[in-house]
VOPAGU-2260 file (C-alpha; in pm, 1 decimal, decimal comma):
REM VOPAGU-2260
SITE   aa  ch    i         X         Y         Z
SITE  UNK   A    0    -503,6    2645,7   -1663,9
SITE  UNK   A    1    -380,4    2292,1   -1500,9
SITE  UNK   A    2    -197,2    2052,3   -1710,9
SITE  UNK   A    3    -374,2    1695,0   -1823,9
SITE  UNK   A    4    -185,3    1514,6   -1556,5
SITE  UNK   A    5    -326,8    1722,9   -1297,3
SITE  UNK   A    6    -681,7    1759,9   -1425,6
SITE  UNK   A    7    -670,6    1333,3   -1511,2
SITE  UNK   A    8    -582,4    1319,2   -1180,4
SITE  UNK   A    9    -835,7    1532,8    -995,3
SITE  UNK   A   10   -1077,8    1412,9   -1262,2
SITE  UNK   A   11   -1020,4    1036,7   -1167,7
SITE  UNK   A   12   -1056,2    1155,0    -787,4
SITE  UNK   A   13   -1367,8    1309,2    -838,2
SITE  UNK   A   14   -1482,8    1048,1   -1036,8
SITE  UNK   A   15   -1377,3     746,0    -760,8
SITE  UNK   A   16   -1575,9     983,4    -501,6
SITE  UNK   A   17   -1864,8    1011,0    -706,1
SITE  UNK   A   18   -1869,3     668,4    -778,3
SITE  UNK   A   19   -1887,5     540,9    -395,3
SITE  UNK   A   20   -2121,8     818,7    -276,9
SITE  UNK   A   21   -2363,0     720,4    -550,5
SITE  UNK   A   22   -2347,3     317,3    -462,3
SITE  UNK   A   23   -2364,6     451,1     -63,1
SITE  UNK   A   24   -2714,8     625,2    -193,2
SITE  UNK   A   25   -2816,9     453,6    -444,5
SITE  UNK   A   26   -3041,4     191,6    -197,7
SITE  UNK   A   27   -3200,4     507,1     -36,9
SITE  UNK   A   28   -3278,0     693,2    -403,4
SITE  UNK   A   29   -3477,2     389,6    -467,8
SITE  UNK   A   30   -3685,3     334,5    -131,5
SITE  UNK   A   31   -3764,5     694,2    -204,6
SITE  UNK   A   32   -3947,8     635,0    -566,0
């Protein structure tokens, strides 16, 4: 297992990343409905 500082800190990456990639495709998503 990882320790909480490592997993906060991979979690917060993953979470920045998601975070942009979903406002970069967000305008896209919505064209497409």
């Amino acid at each position: 297992t990882i320790s909480s500082a490592q997993m906060s800190a991979s979690e917060k990456d993953a979470i920045s990343h998601r975070g942009k990639s979903l406002r970069a495709i967000a305008p896209f998503v919505l064209e497409m409905l």
